[in-house]
C-alpha positions in Angstrom: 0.0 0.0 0.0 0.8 3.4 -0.9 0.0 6.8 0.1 -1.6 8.9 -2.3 -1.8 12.8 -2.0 -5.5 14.5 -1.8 -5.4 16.1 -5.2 -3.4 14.0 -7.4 -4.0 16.0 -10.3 -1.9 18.8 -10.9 -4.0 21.8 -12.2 -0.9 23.8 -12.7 -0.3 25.1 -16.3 2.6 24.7 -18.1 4.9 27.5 -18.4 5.7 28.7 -22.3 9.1 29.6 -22.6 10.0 33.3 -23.3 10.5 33.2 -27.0 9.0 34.7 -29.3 8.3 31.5 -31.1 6.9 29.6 -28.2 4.8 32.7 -27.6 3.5 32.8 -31.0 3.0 28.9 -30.9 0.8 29.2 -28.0 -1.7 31.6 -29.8 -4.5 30.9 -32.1 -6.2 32.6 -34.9 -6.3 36.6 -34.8 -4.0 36.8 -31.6 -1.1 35.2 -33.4 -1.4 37.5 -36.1 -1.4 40.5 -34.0 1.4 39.5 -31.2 3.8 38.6 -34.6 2.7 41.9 -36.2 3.5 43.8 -33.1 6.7 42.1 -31.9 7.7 42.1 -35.7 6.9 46.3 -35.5 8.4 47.4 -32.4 11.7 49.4 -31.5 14.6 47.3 -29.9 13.6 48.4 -26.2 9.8 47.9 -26.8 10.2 44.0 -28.0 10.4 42.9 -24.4 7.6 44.4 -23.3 5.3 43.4 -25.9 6.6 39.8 -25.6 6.0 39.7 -21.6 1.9 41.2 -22.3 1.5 38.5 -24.9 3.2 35.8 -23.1 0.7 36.7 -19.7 -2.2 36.6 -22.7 -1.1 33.0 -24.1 -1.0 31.5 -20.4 -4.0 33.1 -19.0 -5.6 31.5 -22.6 -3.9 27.8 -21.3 -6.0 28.1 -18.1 -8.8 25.9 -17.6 -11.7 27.3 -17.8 -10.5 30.3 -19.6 -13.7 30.7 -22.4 -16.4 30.0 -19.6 -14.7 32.9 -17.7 -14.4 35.1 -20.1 -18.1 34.4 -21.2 -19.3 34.9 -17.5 -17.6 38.1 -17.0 -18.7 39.1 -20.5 -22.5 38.7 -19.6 -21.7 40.0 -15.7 -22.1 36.0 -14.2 -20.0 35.0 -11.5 -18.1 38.0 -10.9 -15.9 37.7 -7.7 -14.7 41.2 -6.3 -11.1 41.7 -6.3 -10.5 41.7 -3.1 -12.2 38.3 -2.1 -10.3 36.8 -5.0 -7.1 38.1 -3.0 -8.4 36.5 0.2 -8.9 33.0 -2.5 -5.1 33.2 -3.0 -4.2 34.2 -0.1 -5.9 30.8 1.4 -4.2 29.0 -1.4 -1.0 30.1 -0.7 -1.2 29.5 3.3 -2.8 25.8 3.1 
């Protein structure tokens, strides 16, 4: 007999690597297009930038349950005020 742990499922996502091909491998449809068109256009000290707001877009995407959330904050169901979403994390991170 072994010991198994509560949740053995891990709901972590994966990380994408910082590159701007794993970033634009991670997109789909009209958000590839525009993060290469964007990272393609900007100035040498912008490219960073624009790579770290896309790369937070293509995780938050991985997330499950991404669509339904967006949906239900689209048509104002389920909303969870910031700061009891803080307290949510701040459980998480205790426990």
């Amino acid at each position: 007999m072994s010991a198994q742990p509560e949740n053995p499922a891990d709901s972590r996502v994966p990380a994408i690597a910082h590159t701007i091909n794993a970033i634009g491998d991670a997109l789909t449809g009209a958000k590839r297009l525009a993060f290469f068109a964007e990272v393609l256009a900007a100035e040498e000290n912008s490219v960073a930038p624009v790579m770290r707001r896309w790369w937070a877009t293509a995780m938050l995407d991985r997330a499950r349950g991404a669509e339904t959330s967006r949906a239900n904050a689209a048509a104002g169901r389920n909303l969870v005020a910031v700061d009891a979403l803080a307290a949510r994390l701040e459980e998480r991170a205790a426990g």
